[in-house]
N, C-alpha and C positions, 0 to 999 in steps of 0.2 A: 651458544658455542664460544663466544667470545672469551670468558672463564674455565670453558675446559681444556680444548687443543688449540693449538698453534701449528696452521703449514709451514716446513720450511723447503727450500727451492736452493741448490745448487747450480750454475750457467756458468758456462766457458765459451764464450764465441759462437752461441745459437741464438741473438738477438731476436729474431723474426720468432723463432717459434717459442721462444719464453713469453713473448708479447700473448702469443695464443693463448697459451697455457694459463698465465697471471690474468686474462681477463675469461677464460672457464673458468676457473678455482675461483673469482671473484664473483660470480656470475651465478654460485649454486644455491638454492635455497638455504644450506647449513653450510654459511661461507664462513671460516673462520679469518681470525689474523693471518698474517705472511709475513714471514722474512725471507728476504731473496738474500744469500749470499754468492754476487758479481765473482768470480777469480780472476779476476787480472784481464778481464776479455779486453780485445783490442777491436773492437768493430763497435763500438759504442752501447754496450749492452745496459752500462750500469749509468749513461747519461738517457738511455730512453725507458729505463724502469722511473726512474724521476721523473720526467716529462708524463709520461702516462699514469702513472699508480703516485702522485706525490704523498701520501696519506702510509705509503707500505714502508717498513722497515727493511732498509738496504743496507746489506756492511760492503764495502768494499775491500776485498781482500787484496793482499800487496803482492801477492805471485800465488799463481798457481796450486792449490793447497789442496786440489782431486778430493776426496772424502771426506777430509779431516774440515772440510770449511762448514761443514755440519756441526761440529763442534763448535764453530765460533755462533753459528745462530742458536745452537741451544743453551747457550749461556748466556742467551737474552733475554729467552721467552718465559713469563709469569706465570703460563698454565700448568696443568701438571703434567699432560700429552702432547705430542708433537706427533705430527703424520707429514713423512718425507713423501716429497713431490719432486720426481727429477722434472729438467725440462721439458721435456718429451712426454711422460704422463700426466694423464688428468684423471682426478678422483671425481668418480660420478655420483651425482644426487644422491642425499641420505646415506652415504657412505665414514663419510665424517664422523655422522652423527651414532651410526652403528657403531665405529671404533670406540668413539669415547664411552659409549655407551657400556661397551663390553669392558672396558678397562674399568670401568666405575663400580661394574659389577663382581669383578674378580682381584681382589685385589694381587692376588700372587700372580697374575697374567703380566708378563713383562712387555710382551710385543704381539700386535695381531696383525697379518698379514694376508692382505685381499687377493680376490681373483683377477688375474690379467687378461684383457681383450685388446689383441695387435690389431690395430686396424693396418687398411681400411676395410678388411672386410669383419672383424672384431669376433675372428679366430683367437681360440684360448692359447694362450704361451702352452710353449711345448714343457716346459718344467711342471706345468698344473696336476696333471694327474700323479707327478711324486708329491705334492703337499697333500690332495686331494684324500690319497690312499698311503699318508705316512705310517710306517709300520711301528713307529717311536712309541713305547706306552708311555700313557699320561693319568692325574688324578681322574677321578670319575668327574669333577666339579669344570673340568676344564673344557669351555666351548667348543671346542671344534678339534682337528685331530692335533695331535703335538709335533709340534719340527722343533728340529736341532739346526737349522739355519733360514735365514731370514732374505728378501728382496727388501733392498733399504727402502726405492720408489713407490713398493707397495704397503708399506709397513706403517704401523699409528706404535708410538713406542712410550711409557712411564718414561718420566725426565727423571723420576730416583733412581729407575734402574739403569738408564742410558748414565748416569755420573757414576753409577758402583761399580761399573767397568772402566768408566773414563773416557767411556765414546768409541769413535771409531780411533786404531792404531794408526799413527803417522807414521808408521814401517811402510803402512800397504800403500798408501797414497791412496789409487782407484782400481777397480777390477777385482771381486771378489773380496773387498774388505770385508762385507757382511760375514763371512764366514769364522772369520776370529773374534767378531763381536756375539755372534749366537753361541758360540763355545763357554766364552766366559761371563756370558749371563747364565747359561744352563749350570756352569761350573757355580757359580752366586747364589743357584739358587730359584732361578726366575724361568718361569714355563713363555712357552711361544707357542702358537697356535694360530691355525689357517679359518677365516672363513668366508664361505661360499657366497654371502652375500653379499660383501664389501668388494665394490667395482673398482679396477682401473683401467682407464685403458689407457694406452701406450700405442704412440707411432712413432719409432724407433730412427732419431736423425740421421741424416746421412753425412752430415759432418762430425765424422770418428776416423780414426783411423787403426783400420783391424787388425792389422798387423801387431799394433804394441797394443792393442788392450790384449790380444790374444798373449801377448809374450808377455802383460803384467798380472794375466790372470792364472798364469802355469808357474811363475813366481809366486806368487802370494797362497796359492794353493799349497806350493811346497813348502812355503815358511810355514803356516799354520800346520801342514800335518810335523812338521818337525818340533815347532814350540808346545805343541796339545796332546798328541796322543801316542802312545807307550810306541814302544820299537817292532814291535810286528805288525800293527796298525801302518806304521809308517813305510816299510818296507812294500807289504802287501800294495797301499795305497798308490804307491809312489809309483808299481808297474801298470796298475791301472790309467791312471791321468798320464804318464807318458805312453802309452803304446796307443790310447786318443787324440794323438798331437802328431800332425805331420813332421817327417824327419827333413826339417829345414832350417834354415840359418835363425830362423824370429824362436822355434822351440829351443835351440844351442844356448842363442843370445839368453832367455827367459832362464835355463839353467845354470849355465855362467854366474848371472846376476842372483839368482840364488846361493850358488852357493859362496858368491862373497859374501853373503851375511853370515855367515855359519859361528863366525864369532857373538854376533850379538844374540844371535838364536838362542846359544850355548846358555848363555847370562840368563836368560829372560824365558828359558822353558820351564813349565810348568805343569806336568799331565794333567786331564782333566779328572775329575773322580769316577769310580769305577761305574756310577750308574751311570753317567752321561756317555761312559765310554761303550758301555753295552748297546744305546742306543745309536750311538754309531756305525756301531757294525751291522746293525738291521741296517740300514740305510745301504750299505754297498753293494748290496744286489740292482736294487733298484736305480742308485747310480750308477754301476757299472754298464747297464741297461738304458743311458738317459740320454734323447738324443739331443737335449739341452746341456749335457755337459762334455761337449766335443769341445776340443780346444783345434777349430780352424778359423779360417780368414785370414 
């Protein structure tokens, strides 16, 4: 494993439970490399990955860089895969070894993303049965069913295709970044695909705060449908994800801050090409219907 993926690890001020996390992902029979990239925590996170793992590759990032610090450790790592680990999940035995496996196998597979078990009772996330029964068509050659967007914490990703898009956007910071990143891999060319037997499981910290990831994920949802997909897509879309969103000051704020981008959106839109776009619209049923894509808390 050591020549094919590489874990990386993004933390902001969850010391205790990265601790956990870095010595399970350490701890699997198919334990790969690690790089933990630190954001700026101020509770000592990036002085006790040292103290404990001194052998794991640490960057210390200078402020707060949400998603985008994924980019700073995949431009470290030698392999040719990388499987994001937030701090809160852990990838379970042989799961690794499956991703790289299936990536070795398929070369036009850009990203596979695993099944999630929330503990603690290691109930499936409520998004599974839309990757599960993606109605997206795909090659015949391709593993598992095809999605058009991606869980980064669940995900094993090609390091060619993560630089042919240029990684995650530093527009989106955190919250839904995945969603402009699977656009513009499918628009590149690169299939994604769900499989059932590649574990995560995820215990979900309780140090967030829901309000703005709530109000950064009804922004970033807004910029992506306005940068990617044609004008009745966006329209249609737009009453959906707001009439899922309570009418309160975090949805206003979330809109506001949207539409201060609207100049740079302008610059940087690009529709997606029309297969990718048909596959989209399969998907809206099913989102419309998802009780994982409620914008509360």
């Amino acid at each position: 494993m050591q020549d094919r993926i590489t874990v990386v690890v993004i933390t902001h001020n969850r010391r205790a439970q990265l601790l956990e996390t870095l010595a399970s992902m350490t701890a699997l029979p198919d334990a790969a490399p690690i790089v933990v990239v630190d954001n700026a925590s101020t509770d000592g996170t990036a002085d006790a990955v040292e103290e404990r793992f001194p052998s794991m590759r640490l960057i210390r990032a200078p402020r707060n860089l949400g998603a985008v610090a994924r980019n700073l450790a995949v431009r470290e790592v030698e392999t040719p895969y990388v499987a994001f680990c937030d701090d809160d999940t852990r990838w379970q035995p042989g799961s690794l070894r499956r991703a790289a496996d299936r990536l070795d196998a398929f070369p036009g597979l850009g990203v596979v993303t695993g099944r999630c078990l929330v503990e603690p009772s290691l109930t499936e996330d409520p998004i599974t049965p839309e990757l599960r029964h993606s109605p997206v068509p795909g090659p015949e050659w391709l593993p598992g069913p095809a999605l058009l967007g991606v869980m980064a914490g669940l995900s094993a990703v090609r390091v060619r295709a993560f630089h042919d898009v240029g990684g995650f956007s530093d527009r989106m910071w955190l919250g839904g970044e995945e969603e402009l990143f699977a656009l513009d891999l499918a628009s590149k060319g690169w299939w994604m695909c769900w499989d059932e037997e590649m574990v995560i499981h995820h215990a979900p910290s309780p140090v967030r705060d829901p309000r703005r990831r709530r109000q950064l994920g009804i922004r970033n949802t807004l910029w992506t449908l306005w940068l990617r997909r044609p004008l009745g897509s966006v329209l249609r879309r737009m009453v959906t994800v707001l009439r899922s969103a309570p009418l309160d000051r975090a949805t206003f704020a979330a809109v506001a801050e949207a539409i201060r981008g609207i100049p740079w959106v302008m610059r940087e839109r690009a529709v997606v090409p029309a297969a990718v776009e048909r596959g989209l619209v399969l998907l809206e049923e099913s989102q419309r219907n998802s009780v994982a894509r409620r914008y509360v808390g």
